[in-house]
LOKOL-680495 format. One record per residue: x negated, y, z negated of N, C-alpha, C, O in turn; residue number from 0; residue in three letters. Coordinates in steps of 0.05 Angstrom, whole numbers. Each point is the difference from the previous one (the first is absolute). Example, Ala and Ser with C-alpha at 12.3 -4.5 7.8 and 13.67 -1.06 7.14 Angstrom:
BEGIN
-264, -114, -156, 18, 24, 0, -18, 24, 0, -21, 0, -13, 0, ALA
28, 21, 27, -16, 24, -1, 15, 22, -14, -10, 22, -4, 1, SER
This chain:
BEGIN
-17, -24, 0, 17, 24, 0, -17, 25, 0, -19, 5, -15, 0, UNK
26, 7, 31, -8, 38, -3, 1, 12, -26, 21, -2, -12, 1, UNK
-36, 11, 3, 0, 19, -17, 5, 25, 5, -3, 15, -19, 2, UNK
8, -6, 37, 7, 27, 16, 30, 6, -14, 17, -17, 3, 3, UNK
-9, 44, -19, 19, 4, -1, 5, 40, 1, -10, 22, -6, 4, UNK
37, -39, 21, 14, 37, 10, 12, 9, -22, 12, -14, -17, 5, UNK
-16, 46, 17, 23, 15, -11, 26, 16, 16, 10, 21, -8, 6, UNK
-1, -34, 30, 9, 4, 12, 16, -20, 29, -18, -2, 16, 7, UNK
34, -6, -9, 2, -23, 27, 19, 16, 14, 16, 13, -13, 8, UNK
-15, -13, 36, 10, 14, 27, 1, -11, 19, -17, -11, 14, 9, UNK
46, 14, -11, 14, -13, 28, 15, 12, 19, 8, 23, -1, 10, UNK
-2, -45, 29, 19, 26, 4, 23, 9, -4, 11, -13, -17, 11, UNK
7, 36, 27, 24, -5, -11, 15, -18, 17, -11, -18, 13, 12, UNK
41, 22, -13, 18, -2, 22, 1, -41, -10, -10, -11, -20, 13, UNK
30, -6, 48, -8, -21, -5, -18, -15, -21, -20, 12, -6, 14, UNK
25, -38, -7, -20, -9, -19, -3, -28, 17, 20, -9, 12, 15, UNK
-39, -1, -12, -2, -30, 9, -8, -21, -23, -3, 8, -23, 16, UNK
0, -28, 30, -14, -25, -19, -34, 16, -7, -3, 14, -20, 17, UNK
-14, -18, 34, -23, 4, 5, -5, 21, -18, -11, -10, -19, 18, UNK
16, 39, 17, 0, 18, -5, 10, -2, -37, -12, 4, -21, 19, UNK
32, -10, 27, 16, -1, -31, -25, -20, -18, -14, 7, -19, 20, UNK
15, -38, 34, -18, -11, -15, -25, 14, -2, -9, 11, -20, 21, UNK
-2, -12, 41, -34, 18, -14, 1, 16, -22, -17, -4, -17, 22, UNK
37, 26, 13, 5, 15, -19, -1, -18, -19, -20, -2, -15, 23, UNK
36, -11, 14, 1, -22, -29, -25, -20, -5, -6, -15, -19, 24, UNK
-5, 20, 37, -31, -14, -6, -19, 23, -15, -19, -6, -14, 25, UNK
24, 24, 16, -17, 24, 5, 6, 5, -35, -16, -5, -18, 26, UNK
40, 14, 15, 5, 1, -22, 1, -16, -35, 0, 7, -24, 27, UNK
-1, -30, 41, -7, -25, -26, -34, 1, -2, -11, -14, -17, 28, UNK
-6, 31, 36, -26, 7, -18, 0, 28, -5, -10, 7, -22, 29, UNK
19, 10, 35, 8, 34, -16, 27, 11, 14, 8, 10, 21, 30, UNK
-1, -16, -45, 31, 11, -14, 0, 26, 6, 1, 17, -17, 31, UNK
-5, -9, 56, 9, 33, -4, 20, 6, 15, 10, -16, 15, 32, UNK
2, 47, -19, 15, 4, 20, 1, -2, 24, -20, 4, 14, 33, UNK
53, -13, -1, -3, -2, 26, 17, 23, 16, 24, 5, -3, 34, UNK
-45, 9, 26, 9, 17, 6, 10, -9, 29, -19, -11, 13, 35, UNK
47, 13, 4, 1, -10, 26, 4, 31, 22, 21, 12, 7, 36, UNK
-50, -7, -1, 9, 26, 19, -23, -3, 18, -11, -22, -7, 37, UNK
-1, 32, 25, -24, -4, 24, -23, 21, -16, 2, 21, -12, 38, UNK
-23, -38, 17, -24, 6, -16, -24, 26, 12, -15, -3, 19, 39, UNK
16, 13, -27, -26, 23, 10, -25, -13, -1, -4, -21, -12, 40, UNK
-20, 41, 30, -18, -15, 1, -20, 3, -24, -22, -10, -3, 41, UNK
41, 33, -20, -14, 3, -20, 0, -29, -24, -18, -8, -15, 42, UNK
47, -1, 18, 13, -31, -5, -20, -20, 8, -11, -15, -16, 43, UNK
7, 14, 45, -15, -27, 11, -31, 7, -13, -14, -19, -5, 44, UNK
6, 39, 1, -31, 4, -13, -1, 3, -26, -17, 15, -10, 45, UNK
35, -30, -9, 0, 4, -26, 8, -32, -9, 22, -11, 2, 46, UNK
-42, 2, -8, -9, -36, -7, 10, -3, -26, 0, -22, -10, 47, UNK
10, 42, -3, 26, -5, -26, 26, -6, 14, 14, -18, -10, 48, UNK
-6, 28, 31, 32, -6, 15, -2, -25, 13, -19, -6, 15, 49, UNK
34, -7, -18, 9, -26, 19, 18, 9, 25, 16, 17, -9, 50, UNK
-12, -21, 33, 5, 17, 19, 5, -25, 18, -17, -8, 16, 51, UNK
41, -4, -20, 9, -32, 5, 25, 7, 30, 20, 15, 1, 52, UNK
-33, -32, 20, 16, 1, 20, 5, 23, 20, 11, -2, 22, 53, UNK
-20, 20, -31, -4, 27, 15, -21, 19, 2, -11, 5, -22, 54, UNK
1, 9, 43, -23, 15, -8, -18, -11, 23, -22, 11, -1, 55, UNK
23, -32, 25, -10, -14, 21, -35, 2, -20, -18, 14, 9, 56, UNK
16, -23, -27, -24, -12, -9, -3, -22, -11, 21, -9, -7, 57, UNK
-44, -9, -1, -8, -24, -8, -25, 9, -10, -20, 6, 13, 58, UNK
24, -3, -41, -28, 10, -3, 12, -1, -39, 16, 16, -11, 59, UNK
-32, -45, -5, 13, -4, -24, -19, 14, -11, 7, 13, -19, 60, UNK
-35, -13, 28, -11, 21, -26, 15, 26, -8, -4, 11, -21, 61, UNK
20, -4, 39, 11, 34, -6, 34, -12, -3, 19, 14, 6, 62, UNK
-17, -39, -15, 26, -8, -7, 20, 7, 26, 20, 14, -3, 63, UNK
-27, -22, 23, 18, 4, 19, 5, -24, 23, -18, -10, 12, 64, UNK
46, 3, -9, 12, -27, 3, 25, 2, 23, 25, -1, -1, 65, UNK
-51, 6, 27, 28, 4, 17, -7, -16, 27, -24, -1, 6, 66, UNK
42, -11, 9, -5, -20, 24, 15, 20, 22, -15, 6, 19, 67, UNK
27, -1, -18, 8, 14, 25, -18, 16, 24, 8, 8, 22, 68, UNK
-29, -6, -32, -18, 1, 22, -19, -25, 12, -10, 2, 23, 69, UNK
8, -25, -40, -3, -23, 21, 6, -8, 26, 22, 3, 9, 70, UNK
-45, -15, 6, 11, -5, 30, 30, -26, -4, 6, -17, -17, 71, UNK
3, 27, 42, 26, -16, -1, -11, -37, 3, 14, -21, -1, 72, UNK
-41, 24, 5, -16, -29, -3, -5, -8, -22, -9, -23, -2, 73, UNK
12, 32, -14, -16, -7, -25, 14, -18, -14, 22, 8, 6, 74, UNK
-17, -28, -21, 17, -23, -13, 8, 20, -21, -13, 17, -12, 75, UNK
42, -26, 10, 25, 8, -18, -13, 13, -26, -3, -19, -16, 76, UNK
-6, 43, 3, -11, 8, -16, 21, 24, -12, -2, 23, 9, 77, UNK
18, -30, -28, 13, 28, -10, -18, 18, -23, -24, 0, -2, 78, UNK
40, 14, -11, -9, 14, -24, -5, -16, -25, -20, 3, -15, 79, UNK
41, -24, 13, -10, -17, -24, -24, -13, 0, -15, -2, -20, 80, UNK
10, -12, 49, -24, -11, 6, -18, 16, -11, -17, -11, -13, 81, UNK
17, 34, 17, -33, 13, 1, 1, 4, -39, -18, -8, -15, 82, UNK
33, 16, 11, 3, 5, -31, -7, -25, -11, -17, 1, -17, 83, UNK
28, -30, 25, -5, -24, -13, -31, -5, 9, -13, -12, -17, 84, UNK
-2, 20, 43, -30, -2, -1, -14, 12, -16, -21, -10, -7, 85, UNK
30, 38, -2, -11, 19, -15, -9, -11, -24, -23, 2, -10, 86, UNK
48, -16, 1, 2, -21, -26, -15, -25, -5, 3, -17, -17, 87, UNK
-17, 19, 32, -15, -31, 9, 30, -23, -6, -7, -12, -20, 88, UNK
30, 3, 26, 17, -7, 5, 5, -13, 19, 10, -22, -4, 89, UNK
-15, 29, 28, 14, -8, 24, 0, -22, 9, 18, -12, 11, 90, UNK
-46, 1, -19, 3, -30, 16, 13, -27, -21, -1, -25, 5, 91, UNK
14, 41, -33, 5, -22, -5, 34, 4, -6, 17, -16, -10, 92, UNK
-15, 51, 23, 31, -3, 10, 5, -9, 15, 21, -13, -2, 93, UNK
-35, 11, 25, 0, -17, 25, 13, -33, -5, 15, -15, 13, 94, UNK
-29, 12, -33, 6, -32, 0, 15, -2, -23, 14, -19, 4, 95, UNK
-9, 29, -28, 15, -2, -16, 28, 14, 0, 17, -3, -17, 96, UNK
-16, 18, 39, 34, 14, 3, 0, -1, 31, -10, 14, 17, 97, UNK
34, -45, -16, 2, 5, 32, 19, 20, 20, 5, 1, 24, 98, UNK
4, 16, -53, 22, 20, 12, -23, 26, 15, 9, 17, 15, 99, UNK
-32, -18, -21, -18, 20, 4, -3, 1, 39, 4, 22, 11, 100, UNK
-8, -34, -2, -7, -5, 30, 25, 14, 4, 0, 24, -3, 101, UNK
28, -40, 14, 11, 11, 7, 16, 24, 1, 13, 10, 19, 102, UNK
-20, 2, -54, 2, 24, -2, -26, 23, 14, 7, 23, 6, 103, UNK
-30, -29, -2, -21, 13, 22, 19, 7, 20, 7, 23, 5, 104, UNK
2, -49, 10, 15, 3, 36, 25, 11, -2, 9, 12, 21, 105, UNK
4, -12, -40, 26, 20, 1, -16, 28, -3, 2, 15, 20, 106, UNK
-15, -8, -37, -8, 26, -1, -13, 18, 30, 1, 24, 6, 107, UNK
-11, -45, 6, -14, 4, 21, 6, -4, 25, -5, 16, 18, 108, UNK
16, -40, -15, 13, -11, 28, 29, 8, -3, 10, 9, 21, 109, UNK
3, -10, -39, 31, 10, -1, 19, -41, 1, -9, -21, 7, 110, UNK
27, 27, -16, 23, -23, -5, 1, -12, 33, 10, -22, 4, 111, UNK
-18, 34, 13, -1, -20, 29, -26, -19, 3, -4, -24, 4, 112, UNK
-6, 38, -6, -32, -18, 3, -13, -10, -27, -22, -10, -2, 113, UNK
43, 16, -22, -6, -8, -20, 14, -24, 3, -18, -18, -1, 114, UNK
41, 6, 5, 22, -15, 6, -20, -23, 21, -8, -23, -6, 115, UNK
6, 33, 23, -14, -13, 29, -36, -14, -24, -4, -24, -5, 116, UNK
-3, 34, 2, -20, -16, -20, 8, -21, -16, -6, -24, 2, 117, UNK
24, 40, -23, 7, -29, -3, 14, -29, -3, 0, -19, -16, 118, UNK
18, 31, 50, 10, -23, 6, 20, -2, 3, 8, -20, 10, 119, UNK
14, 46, -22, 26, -4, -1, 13, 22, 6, -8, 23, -1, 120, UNK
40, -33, 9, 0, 17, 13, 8, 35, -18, 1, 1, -25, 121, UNK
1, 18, 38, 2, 32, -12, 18, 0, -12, -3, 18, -17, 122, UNK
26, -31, 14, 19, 4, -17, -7, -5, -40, 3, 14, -20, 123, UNK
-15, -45, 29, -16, -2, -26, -10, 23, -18, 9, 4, -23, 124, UNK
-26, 7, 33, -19, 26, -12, 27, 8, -10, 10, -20, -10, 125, UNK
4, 38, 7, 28, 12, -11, 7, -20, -20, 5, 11, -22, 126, UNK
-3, -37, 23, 17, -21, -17, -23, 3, -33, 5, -7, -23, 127, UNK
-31, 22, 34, -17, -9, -25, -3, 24, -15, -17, 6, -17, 128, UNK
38, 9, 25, -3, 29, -19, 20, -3, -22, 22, -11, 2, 129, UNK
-36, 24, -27, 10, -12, -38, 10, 30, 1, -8, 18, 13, 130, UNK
30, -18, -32, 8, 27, -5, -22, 2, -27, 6, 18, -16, 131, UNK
-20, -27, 10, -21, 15, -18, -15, 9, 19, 9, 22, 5, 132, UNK
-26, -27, 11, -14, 22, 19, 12, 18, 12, -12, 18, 11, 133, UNK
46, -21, -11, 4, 33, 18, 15, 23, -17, 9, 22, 8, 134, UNK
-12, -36, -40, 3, 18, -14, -27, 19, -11, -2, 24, -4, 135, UNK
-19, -50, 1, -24, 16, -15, -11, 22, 24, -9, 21, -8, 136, UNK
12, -28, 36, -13, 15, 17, 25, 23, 7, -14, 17, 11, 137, UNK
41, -8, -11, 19, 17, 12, -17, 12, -34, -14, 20, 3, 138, UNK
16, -27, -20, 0, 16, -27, -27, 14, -8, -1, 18, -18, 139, UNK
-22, -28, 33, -23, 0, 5, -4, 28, 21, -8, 22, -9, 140, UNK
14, -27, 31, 22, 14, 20, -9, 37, -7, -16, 17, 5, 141, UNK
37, -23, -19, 15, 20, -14, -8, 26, -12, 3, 24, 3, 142, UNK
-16, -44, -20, -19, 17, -13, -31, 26, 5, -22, -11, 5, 143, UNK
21, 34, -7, -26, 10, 12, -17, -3, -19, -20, 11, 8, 144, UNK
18, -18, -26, -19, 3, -33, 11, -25, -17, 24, 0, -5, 145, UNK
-43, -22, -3, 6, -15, -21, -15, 9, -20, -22, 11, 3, 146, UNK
36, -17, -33, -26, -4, -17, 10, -6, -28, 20, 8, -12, 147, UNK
-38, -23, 4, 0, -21, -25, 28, 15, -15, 6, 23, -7, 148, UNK
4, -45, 5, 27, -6, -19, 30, 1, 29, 24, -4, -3, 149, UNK
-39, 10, 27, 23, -8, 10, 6, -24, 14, -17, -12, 14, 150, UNK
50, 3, -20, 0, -29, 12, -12, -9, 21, -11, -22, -4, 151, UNK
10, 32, 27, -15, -17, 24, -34, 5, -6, -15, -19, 4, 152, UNK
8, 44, -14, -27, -8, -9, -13, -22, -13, -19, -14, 8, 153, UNK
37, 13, -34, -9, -16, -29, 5, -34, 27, -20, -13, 7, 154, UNK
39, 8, 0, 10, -24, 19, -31, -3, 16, -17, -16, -8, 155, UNK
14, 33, 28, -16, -3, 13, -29, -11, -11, -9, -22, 6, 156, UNK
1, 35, -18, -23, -14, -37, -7, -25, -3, -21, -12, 3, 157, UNK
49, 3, -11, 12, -27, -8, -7, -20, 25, -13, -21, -3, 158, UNK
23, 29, 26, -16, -21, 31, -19, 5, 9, -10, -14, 18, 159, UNK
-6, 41, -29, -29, 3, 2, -12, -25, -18, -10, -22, 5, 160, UNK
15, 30, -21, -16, -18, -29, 5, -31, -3, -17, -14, -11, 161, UNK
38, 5, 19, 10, -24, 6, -17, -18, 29, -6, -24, 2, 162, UNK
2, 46, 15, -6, -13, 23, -32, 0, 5, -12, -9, 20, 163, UNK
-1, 24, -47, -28, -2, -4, 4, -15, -18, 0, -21, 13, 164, UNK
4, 15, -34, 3, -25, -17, 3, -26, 18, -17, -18, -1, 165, UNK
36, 16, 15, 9, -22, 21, -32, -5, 11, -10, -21, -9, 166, UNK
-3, 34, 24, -21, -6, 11, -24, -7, -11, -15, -17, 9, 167, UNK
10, 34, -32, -24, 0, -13, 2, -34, -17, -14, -21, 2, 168, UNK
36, 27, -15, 11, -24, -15, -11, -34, 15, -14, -19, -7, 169, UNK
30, 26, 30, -5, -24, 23, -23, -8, 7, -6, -22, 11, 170, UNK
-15, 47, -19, -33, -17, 12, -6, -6, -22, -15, -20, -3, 171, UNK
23, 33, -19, -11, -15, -26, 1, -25, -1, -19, -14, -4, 172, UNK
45, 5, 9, 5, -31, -12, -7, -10, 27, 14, -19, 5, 173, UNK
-29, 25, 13, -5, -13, 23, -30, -1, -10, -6, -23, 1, 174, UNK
-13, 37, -10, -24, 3, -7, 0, -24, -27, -17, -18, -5, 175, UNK
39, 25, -9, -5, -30, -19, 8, -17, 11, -20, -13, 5, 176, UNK
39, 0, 5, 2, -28, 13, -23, -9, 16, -4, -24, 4, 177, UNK
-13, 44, 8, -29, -13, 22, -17, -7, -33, -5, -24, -5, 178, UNK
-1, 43, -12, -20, -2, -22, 13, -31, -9, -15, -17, 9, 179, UNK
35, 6, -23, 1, -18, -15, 21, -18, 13, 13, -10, -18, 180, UNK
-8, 5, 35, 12, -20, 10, -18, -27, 12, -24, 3, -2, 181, UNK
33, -28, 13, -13, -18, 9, 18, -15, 16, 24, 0, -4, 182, UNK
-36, -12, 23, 16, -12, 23, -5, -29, -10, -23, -5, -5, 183, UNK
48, -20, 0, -8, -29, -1, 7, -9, 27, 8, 12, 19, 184, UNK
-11, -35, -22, 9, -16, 22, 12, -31, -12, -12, -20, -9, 185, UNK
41, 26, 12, 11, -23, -10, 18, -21, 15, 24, 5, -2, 186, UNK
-28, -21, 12, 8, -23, 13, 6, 5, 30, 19, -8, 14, 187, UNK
-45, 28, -6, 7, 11, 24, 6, 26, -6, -11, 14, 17, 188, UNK
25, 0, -36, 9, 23, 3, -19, 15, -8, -19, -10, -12, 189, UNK
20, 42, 17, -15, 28, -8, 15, 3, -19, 23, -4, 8, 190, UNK
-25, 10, -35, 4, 10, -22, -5, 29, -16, -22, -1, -12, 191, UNK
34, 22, 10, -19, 18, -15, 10, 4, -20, 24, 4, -1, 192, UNK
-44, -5, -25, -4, -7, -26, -8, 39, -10, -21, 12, 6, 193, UNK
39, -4, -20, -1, 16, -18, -1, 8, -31, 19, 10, -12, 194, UNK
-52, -18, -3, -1, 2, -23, 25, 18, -12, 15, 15, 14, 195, UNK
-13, -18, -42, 3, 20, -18, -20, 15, -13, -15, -9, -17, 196, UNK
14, 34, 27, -30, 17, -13, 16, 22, -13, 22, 9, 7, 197, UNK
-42, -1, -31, 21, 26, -10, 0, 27, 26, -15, -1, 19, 198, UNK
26, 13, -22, -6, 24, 21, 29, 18, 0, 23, -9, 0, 199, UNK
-31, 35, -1, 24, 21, 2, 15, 2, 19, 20, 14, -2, 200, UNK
-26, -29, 30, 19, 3, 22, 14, -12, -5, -2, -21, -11, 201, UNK
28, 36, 19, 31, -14, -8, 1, -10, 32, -9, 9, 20, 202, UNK
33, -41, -30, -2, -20, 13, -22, -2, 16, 2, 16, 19, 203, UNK
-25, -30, -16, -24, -3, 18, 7, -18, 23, -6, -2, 24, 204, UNK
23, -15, -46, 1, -18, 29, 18, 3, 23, 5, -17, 17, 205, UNK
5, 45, -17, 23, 7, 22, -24, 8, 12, 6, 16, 17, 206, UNK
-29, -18, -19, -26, 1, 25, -6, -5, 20, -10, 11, 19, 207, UNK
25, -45, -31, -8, -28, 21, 5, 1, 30, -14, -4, 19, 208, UNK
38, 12, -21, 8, -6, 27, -13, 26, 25, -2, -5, 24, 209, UNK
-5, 31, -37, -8, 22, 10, -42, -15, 6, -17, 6, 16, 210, UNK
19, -22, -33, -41, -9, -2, 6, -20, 24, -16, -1, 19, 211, UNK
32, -11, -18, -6, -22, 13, 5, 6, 39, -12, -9, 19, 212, UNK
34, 25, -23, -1, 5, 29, -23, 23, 7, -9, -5, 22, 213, UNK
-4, 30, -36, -17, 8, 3, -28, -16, 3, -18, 11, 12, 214, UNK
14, -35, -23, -15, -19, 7, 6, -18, 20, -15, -20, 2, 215, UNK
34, 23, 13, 13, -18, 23, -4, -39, -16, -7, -21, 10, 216, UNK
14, 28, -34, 5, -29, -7, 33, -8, -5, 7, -20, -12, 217, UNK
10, 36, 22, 24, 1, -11, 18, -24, 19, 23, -6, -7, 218, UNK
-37, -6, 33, 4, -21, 13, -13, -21, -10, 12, -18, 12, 219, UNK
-28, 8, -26, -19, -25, -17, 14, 3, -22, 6, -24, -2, 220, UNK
3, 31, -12, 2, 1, -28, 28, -6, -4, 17, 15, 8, 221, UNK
-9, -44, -24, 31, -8, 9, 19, 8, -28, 24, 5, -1, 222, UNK
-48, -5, -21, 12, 17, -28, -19, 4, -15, -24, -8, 2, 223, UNK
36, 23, -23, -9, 20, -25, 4, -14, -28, 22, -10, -3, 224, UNK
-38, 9, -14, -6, 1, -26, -3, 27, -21, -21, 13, 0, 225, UNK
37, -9, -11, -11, 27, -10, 20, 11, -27, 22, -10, -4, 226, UNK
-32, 28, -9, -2, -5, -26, 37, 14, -9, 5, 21, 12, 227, UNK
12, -29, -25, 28, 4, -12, -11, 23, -9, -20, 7, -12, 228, UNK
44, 6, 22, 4, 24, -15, 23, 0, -26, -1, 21, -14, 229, UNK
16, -37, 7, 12, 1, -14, -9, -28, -32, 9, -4, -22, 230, UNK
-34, -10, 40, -4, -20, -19, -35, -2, 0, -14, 16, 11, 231, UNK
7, -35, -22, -26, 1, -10, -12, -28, 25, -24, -5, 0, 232, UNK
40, -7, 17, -9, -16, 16, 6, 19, 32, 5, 24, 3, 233, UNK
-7, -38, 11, -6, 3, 25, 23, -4, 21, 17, -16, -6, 234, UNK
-14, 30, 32, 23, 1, 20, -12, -21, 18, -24, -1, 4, 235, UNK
44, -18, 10, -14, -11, 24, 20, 3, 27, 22, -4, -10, 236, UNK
-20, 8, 29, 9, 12, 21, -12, -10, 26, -23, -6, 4, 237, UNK
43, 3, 12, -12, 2, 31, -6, 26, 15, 14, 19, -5, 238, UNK
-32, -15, 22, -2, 23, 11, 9, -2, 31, -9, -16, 17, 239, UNK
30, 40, -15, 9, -4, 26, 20, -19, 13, 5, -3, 24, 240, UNK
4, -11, -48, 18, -10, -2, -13, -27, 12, 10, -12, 20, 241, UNK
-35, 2, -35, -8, -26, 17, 7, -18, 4, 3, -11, -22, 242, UNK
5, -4, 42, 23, -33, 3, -13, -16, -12, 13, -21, -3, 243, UNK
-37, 20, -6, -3, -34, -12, -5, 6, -26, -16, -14, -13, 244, UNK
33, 40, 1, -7, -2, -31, 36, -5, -7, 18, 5, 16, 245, UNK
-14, -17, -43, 24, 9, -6, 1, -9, -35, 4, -23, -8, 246, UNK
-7, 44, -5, 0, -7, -32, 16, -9, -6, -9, -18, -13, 247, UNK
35, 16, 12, 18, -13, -18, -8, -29, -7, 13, -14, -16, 248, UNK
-41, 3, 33, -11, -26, -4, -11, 0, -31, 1, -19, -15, 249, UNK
-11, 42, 8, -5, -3, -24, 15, 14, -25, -8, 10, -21, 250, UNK
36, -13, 33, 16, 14, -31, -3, -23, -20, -8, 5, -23, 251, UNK
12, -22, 29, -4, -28, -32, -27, 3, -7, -1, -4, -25, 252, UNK
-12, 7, 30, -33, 7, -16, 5, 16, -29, 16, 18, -2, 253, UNK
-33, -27, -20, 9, 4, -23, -9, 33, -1, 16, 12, -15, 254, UNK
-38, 6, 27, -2, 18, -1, 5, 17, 18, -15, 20, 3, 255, UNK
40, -26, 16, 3, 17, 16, 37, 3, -11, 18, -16, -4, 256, UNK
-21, 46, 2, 24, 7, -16, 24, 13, 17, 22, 1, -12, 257, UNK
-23, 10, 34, 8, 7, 28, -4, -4, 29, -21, 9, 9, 258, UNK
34, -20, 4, -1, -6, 27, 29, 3, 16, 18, -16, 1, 259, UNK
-22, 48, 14, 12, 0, 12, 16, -22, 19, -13, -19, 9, 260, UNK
39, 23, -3, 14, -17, 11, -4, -2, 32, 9, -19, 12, 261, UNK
-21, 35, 0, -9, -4, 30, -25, -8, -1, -10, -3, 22, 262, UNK
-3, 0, -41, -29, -7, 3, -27, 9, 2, -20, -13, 1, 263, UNK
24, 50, -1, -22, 13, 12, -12, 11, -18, -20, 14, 6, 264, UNK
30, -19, -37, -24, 1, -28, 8, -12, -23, 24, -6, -3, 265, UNK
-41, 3, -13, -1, -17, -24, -16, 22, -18, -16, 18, 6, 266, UNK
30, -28, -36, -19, 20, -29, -2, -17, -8, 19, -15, -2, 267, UNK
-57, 4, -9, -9, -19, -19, -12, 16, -21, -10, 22, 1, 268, UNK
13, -39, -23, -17, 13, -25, -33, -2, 2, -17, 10, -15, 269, UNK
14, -30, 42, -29, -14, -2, -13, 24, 8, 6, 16, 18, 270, UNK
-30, -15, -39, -27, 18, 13, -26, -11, 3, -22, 11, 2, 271, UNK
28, -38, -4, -30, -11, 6, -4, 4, 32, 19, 1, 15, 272, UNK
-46, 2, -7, 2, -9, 34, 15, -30, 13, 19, -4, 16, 273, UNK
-38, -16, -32, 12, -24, 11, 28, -8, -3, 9, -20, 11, 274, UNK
5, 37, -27, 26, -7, -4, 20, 13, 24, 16, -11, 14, 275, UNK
-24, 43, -15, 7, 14, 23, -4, -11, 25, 16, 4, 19, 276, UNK
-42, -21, -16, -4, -8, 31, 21, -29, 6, 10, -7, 22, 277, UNK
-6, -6, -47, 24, -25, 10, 24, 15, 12, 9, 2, 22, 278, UNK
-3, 7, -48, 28, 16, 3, -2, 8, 35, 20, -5, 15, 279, UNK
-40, 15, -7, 10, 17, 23, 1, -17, 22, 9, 7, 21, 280, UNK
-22, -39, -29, -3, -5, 26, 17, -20, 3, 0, -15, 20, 281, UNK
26, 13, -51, 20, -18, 1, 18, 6, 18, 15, -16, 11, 282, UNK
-16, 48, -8, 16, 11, 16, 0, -7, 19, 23, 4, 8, 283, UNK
-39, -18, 16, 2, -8, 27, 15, -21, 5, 0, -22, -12, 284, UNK
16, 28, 32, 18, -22, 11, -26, -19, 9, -22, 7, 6, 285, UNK
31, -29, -7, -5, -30, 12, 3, 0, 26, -3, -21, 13, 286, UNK
């Protein structure tokens, strides 16, 4: 993350879009300043305290300024949030951890026809995916020429700043611990991944797994998971991806397995030995 913070963020007025609204809210969950929505002077674009988001035809974050509209019409789908989320060192793991991010680039840029035509469906779609929470936060957003702290769409906007840096930051954490202390078995044929219990302050770690494993392109080898209860002192066992040749309910009669879902796709044991964990998991395989 940037350490860079404004006393000040600027947009334009008139219309509000996705892009624009969110960057703001990125901008602001690291400095909480006012937002001003009017066209920026060049006294604005040369003052590296203002954030100067989406307007102002510059790209230039040392002087806090965050605008695409002068890009060649070649250039791949790059809005305002983009550049704000690079600013943030962010981007590449919005890229892969929020897949709403892409196609929000090509709407911003290509428009609902060639946004539609990308990907795949037809134009009417694009319309079917609009939430009346986005066309309230942005008409209300809109609206406004001056936000500032204590008013609702400000304090709101904060809240999906701060949430959606938490969301990300959060996500490499427990991706950074599942590579540190995890281990791959191999049980009767199958890829296994085995997740100690270590003490550690990240909440849930092991909602990691599935984010480590396809970032490691192991998320096709790996047919299930071991990994530590959150509600008990033993361990979760699970298929990943819904694998066909696992199915737990093989081991609900086992004296320490105290839950097993009724479709089969996890089991809670009290066992924390390894070797106990490694039967258990590999009772799970169909025959």
């Amino acid at each position: 993350m940037s350490d860079q913070n404004y006393r000040k963020i600027l947009t334009h007025p008139g219309s509000a879009h996705k892009d624009d609204l969110l960057a703001c809210c990125l901008l602001l969950a690291q400095s909480p300043a006012p937002i001003e929505r009017r066209e920026p002077t060049p006294e604005d674009l040369a003052d590296p305290s203002i954030a100067v988001v989406d307007v102002g035809d510059q790209h230039a974050p040392e002087l806090g300024n965050f605008d695409h509209h002068q890009f060649s019409k070649d250039t791949a789908p790059t809005c305002a949030l983009s550049l704000v989320l690079q600013s943030l060192g962010l981007y590449e793991d919005a890229r892969t951890f929020c897949e709403w991010l892409e196609p929000a680039e090509w709407f911003d840029c290509r428009g609902p026809n060639q946004t539609a035509k990308w990907l795949g469906v037809e134009r009417d779609v694009i319309g079917k995916l609009n939430s009346p929470i986005d066309m309230t936060l942005l008409r209300r957003f809109a609206a406004k020429s001056e936000l500032l702290p204590g008013d609702t769409i400000w304090e709101m906007m904060k809240l999906v700043g701060e949430d959606l840096v938490g969301y990300l930051t959060g996500t490499r954490q427990r991706i950074d611990f599942v590579a540190q202390h995890s281990k791959l078995w191999e049980l009767g044929g199958l890829k296994f991944l085995f997740l100690p219990r270590v003490e550690t302050e990240i909440d849930d770690a092991s909602s990691g797994i599935g984010h480590f494993l396809r970032e490691r392109g192991l998320d096709r080898e790996v047919a299930g998971t071991i990994y530590p209860d959150k509600r008990n002192v033993g361990y979760g066992i699970s298929r990943y991806n819904d694998h066909p040749a696992l199915d737990y309910t093989r081991i609900e009669a086992e004296p320490d397995v105290h839950f097993a879902h009724k479709s089969g796709f996890v089991a809670k044991t009290t066992a924390t030995e390894t070797e106990r964990l490694q039967q258990l998991a590999q009772k799970g395989i169909k025959a």
